[in-house]
C-alpha positions in Angstrom: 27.0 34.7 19.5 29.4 33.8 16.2 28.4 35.9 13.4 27.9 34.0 10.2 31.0 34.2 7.8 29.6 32.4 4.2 33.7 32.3 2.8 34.5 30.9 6.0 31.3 28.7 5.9 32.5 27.6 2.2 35.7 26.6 3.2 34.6 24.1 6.0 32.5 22.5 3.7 34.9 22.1 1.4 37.5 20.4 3.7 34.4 18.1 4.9 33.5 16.6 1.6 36.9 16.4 1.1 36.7 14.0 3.7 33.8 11.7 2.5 34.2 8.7 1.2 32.1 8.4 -1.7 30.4 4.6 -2.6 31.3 3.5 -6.1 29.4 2.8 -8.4 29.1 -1.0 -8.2 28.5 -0.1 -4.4 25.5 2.1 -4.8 23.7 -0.2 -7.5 24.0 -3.1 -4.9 22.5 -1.3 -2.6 19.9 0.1 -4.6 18.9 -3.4 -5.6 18.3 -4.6 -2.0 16.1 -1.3 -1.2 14.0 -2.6 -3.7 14.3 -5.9 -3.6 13.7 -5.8 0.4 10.5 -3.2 0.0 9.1 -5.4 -2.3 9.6 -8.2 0.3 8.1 -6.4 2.6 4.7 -4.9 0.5 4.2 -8.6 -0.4 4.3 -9.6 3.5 2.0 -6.9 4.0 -0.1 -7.8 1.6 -0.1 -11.2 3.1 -0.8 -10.4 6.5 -3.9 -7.9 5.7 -5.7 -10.8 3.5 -5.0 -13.3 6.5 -6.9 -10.5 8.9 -8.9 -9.9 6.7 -10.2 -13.5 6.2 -10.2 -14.2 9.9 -12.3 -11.4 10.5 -14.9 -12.8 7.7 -15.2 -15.9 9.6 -15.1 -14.6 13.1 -18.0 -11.8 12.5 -19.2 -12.4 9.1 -18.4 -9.2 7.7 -15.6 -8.5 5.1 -14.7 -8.9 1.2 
C-alpha cells in the first residue's frame, strides 16, 4: 500500500484544477435560471397531479378534502 504524501497530494490537485474549465459567469446564471425555472415546473406538475388523485379518489370512495 502507497503511503500518503500531503505535498505530493497538493501538487496533483493543483495540476487538476489547473485543468478545469471553469463556466463563466453568464454560463452559470443561465443555468441557474433553468434549475429554478424547471423545479418550479415541476412542483407545479406535482401539484397538479396530487389534486387530480386526490379528486378522483373523492368521487371513487367518498373520502378526501
Amino acid at each position: 500500500m502507497a503511503k500518503f504524501n500531503p505535498i505530493l497530494f497538493g501538487r496533483d490537485v493543483r495540476q487538476e484544477v489547473a485543468r478545469v474549465t471553469w463556466p463563466s459567469r453568464k454560463e452559470t446564471l443561465i443555468t441557474t435560471g433553468l434549475v429554478l425555472a424547471l423545479s418550479a415546473l415541476a412542483a407545479v406538475f406535482f401539484l397538479l397531479t396530487d389534486k387530480l388523485i386526490q379528486l378522483a379518489m373523492s368521487l371513487l370512495f367518498g373520502f378526501g378534502a
